[in-house]
C-alpha positions in Angstrom: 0.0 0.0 0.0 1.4 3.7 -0.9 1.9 5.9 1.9 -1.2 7.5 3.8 -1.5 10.6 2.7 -3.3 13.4 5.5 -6.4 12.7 6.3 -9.0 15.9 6.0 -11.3 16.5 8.7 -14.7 17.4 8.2 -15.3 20.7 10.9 -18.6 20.6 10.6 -21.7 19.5 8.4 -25.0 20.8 7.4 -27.8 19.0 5.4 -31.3 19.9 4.8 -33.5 17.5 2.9 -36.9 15.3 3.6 -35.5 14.0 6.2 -35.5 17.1 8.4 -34.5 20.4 8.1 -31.0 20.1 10.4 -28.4 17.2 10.9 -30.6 16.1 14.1 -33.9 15.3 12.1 -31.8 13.2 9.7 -30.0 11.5 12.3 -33.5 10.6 14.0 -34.8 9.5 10.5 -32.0 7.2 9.6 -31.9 5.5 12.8 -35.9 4.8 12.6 -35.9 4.4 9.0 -38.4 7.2 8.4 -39.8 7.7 5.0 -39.4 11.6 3.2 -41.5 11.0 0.3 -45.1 12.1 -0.3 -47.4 13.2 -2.6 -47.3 16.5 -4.6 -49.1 19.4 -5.2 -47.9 21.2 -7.7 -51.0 23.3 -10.3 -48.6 23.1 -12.8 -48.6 19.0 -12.8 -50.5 17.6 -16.0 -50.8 14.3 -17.0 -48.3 10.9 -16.1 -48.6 8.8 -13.4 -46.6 9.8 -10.8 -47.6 12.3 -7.9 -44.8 11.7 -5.3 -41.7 13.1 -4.8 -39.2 13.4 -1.7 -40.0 17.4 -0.9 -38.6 19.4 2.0 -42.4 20.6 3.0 -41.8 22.4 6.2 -39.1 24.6 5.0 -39.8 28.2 4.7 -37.7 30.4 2.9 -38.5 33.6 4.5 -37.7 32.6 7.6 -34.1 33.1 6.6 -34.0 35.0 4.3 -35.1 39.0 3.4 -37.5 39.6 0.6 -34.8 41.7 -1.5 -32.4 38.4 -1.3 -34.9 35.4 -2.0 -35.5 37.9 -5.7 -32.4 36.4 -6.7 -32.2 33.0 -5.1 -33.9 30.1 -7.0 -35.1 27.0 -4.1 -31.9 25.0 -4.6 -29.7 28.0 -4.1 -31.8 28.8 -0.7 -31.1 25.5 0.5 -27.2 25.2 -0.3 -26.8 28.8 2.2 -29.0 27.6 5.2 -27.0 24.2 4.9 -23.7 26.1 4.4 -24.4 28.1 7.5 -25.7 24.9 9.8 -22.0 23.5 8.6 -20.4 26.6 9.9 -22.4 26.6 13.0 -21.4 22.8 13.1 -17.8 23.6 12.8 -17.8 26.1 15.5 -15.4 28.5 13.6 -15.8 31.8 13.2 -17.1 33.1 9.6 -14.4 35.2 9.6 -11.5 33.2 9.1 -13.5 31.7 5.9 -12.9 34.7 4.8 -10.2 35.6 1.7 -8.1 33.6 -0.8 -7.3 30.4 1.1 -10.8 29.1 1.3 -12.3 27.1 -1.6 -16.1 26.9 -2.4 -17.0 23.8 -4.2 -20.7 23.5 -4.8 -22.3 21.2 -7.1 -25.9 20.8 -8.7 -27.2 18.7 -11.8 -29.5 21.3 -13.5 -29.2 24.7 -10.9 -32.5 26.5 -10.7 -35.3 24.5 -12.0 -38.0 26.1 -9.7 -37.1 29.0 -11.9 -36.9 27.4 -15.0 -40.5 26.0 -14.2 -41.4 29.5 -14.0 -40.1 30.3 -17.0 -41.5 28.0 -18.9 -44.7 29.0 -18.0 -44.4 32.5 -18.4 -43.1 31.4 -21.8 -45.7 28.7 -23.0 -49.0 29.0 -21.1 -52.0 30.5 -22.4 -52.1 33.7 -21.7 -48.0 33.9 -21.8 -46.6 36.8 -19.3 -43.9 39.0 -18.8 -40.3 37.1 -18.2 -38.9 37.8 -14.4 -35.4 40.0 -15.3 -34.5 37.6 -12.6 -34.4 34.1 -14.1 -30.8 33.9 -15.2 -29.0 34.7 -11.8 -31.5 32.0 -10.2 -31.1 29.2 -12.4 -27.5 29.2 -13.4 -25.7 26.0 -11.7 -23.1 28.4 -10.2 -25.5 30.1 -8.6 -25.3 28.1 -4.7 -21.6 28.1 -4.6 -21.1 31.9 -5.7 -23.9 32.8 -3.1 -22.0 30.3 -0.4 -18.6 33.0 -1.7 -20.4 36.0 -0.9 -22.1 35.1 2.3 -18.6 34.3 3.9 -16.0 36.8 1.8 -14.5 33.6 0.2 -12.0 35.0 -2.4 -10.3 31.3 -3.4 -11.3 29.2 -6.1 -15.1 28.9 -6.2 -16.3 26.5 -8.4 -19.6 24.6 -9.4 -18.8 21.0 -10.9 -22.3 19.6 -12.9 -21.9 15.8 -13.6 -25.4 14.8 -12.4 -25.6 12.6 -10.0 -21.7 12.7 -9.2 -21.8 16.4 -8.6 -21.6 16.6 -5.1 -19.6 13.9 -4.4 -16.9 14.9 -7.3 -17.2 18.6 -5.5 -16.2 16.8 -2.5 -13.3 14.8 -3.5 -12.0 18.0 -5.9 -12.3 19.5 -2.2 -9.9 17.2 -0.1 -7.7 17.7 -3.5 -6.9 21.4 -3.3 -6.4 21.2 0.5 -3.9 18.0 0.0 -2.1 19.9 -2.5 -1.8 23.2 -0.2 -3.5 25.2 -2.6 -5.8 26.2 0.1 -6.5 26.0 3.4 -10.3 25.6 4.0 -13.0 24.2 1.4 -16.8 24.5 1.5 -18.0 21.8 -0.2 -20.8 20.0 -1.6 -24.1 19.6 -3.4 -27.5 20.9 -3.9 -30.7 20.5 -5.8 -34.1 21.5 -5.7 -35.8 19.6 -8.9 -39.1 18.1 -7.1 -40.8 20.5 -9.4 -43.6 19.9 -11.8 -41.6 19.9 -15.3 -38.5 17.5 -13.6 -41.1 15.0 -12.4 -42.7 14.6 -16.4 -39.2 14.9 -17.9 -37.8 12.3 -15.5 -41.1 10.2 -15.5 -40.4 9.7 -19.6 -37.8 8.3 -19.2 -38.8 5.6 -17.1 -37.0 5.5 -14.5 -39.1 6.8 -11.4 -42.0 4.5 -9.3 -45.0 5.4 -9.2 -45.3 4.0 -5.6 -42.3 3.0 -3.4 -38.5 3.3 -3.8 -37.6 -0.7 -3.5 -33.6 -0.5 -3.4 -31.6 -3.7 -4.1 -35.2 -5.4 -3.8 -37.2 -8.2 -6.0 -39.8 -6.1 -7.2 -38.2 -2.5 -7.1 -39.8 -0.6 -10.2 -37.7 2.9 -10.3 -36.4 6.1 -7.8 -38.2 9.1 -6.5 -37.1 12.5 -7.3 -36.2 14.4 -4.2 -34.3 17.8 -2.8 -31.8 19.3 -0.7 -28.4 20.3 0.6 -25.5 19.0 2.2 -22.6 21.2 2.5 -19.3 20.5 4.4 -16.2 22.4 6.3 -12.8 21.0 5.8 -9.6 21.3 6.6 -6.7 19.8 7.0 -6.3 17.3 10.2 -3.0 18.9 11.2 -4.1 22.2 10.8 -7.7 21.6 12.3 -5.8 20.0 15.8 -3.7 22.9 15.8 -6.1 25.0 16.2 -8.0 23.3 18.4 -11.1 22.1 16.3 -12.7 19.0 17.0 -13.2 17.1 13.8 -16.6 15.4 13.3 -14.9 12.9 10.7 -12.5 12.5 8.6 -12.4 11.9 4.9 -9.3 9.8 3.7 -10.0 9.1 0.2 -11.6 10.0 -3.0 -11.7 8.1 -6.2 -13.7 9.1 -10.0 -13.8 7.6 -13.2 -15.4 7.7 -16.4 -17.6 4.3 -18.0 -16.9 6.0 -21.7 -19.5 3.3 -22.8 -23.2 4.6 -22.8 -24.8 8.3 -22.1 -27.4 6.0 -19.7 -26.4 2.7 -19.1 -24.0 2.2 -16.1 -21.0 -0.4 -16.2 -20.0 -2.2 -13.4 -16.4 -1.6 -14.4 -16.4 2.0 -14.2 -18.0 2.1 -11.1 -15.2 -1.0 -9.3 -12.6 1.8 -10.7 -13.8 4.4 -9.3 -14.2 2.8 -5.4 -11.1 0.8 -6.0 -9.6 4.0 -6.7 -10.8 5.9 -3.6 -9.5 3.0 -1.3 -5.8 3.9 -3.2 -6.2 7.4 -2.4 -7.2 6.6 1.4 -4.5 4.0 1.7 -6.4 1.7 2.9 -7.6 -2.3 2.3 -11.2 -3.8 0.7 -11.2 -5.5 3.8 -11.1 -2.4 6.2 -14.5 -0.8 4.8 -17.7 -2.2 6.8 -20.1 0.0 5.6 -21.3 1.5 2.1 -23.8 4.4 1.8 -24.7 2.9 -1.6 -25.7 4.5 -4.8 -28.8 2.7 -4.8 -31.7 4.2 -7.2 -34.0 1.3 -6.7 -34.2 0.7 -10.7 -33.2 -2.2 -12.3 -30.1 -1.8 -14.4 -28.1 0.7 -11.6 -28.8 -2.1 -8.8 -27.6 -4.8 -10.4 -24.9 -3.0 -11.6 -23.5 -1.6 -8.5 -24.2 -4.7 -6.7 -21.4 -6.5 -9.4 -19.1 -3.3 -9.3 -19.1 -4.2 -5.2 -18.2 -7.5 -5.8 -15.2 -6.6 -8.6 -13.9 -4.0 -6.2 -14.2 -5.9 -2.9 -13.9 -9.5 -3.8 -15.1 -11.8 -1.4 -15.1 -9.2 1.4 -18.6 -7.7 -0.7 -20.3 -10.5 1.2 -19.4 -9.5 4.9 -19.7 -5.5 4.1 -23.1 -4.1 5.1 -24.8 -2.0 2.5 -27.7 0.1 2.1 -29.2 3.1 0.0 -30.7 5.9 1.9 -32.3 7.1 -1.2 -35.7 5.6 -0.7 -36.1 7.7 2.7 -34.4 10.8 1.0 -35.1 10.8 -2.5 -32.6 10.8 -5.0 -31.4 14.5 -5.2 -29.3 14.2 -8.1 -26.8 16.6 -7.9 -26.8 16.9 -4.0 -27.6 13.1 -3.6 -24.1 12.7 -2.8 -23.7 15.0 -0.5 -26.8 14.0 1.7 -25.5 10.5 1.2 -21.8 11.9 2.7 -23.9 13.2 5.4 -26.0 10.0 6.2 -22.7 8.2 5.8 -20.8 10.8 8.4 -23.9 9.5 11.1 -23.4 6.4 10.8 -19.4 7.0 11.8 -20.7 9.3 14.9 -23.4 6.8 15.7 -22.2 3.4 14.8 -24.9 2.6 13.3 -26.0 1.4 9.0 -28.9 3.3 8.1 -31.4 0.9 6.9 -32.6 0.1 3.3 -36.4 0.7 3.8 -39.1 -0.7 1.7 -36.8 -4.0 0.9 -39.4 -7.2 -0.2 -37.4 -10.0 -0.7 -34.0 -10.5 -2.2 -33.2 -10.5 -6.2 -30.7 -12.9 -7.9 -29.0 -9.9 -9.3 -28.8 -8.2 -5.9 -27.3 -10.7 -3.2 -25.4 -8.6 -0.7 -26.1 -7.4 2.9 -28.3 -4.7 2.4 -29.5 -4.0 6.2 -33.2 -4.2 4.9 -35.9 -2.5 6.5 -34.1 -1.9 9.8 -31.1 0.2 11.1 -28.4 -1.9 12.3 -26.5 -1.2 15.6 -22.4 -2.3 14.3 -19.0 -1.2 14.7 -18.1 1.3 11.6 -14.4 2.3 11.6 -14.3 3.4 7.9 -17.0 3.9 5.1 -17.9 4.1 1.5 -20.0 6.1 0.1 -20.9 5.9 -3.7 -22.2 8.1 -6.5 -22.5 7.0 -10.1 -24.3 9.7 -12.9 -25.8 9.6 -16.3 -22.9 10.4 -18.5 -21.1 7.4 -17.1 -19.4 9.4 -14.6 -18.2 7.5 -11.2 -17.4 9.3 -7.6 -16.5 8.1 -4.4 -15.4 8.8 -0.9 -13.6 7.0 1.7 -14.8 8.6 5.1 -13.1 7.5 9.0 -14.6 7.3 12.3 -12.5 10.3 14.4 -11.5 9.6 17.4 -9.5 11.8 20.0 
């Protein structure tokens, strides 16, 4: 094995989805297996046949924000500052010292605003069609949660928005521990967010046959497609040297971060890519198949990404897949797309703190293609040292992270 490189510790997290509006109502929810998704009510909804989505219903926007700022800030945007500033609260560091050119804002998202894009289209293509918001381009461009994340804390580094669908966060992550490895800064604010349980997404993401119409099965006989959800996750590192130095306590750590490319289909995953890209994070973290006991799965609950991911396990971890416990919070969450991986980071993060696997809900019976440990329908009380946690986009595009239990 090469030599371990520094580990990054994770200062603090935020997250904001259908589990809960704050890192407690998550943890609650993954420990009792709690399910986010509901039905919709959106007047712009016609047609199809599905009406449920994972949506953040309790969370209202002008409750933290001023009318003049939530003019410019499209839903997903919203969500990426009031997780950013739970992070910071998390982290217990003063704002301040994010402030200037040694901090690095990473925020992804798969499409940006598409509460405003919904908008526009039907301003654009309804009946009586109506004058266009001057507004619409600074809410639905991708970069717009990470530049807003810049400006709320003076960050003057890099600030970038990586979109690579369902990778985003997760690659935003990994690009994150990268610059601080490499010195070129000394604090990142990373992650993901998404708001596309919205009226168009649903139809456009319903054609393409991929999303239930009733439950989110993971890894389960029976498991007929994903739900759409929403959210944030966003995260403080820094380096572990420099974070003890100064006194911080680190909630985790993150050791390792692996991406590839399938280059085979636009839609169709291989299990190849995907064993490249967790083999790969294991080599960045220095660390053994056999010393990973828990993955924070993919897990989309359709037919082809299940199977698939449940070989790529097997080709990356041998015949240590069988003893690894596995399980995809996606059908208490929803999959967020672009933040999927960063609420998934965040799920995964609990189960370090609180040595516990977060339960795949809604399993029926086990599948010939999926025959792993998929802690079905219950969380699991076990001993989690080190974790996986996996994100695999349209595109063909592979990310994951290697995250460690910190201790004192």
């Amino acid at each position: 094995m090469p030599q371990k490189p520094e580990p990054i510790a994770v200062l603090g997290f935020g997250c904001i989805s259908a589990l809960g509006l704050e890192i407690d109502q998550m943890r609650a929810a993954l420990r009792a297996g709690r399910d986010g998704v509901s039905e919709v009510d959106f007047k712009l909804l016609r047609g199809g046949h599905v009406s449920i989505a994972a949506q953040i219903t309790d969370f209202l926007p002008d409750e933290h924000f001023s009318k003049r700022e939530l003019n410019t800030l499209d839903r997903f945007a919203a969500l990426a500052l009031v997780a950013a500033q739970q992070a910071v609260e998390d982290a217990n560091i003063d704002a301040g010292q994010l402030k200037g050119p040694k901090t690095a804002v990473i925020v992804g998202s798969g499409i940006g605003g598409q509460t405003a894009l919904d908008q526009g289209y039907e301003a654009a293509f309804s009946d009586k069609p109506q004058r266009f918001d001057p507004t619409l381009v600074p809410r639905i461009m991708v970069n717009a949660a990470a530049s807003n994340i810049g400006m709320r804390y003076g960050c003057t580094g890099p600030v970038l928005a990586l979109s690579t669908a369902c990778a985003s966060a997760t690659q935003c992550v990994g690009l994150g521990l990268e610059m601080l490895r490499s010195g070129q800064v000394d604090l990142a604010v990373v992650g993901g967010a998404e708001a596309m349980a919205t009226a168009y997404s649903l139809r456009t993401w319903e054609a393409l046959r991929v999303l239930t119409p009733d439950r989110c099965r993971p890894f389960s006989r029976k498991r007929n497609g994903m739900v759409l959800g929403e959210g944030a996750g966003i995260f403080v590192l820094q380096r572990l040297s420099n974070a003890v130095e100064q006194g911080f306590e680190p909630k985790a750590l993150l050791t390792g971060y692996g991406t590839s490319s399938d280059a085979v289909d636009l839609l169709r995953p291989d299990a190849e890519g995907a064993a490249r890209a967790m083999t790969s994070a294991l080599t960045s973290a220095a660390c053994k198949a056999e010393q990973i006991d828990y993955i924070n799965a993919h897990g989309t609950g359709t037919l082809a990404n299940d199977a698939n991911e449940t070989s790529a396990i097997k080709l990356a971890f041998g015949d240590h897949a069988a003893k690894l416990a596995v399980s995809s919070t996606k059908a208490m969450h929803g999959h967020a797309i672009g933040a999927a991986g960063a609420i998934e980071l965040a799920a995964t993060l609990i189960a370090l703190q609180d040595q516990f696997a977060p339960p795949t809900i809604n399993w029926v019976e086990r599948d010939p293609t999926c025959d792993l440990d998929y802690v079905p329908n219950q969380s699991r009380d076990m001993s989690i040292e080190r974790a996986l946690s996996n994100s695999f986009a349209f595109g063909g595009i592979n990310a994951c992270l290697v995250a460690e239990r910190w201790k004192a």
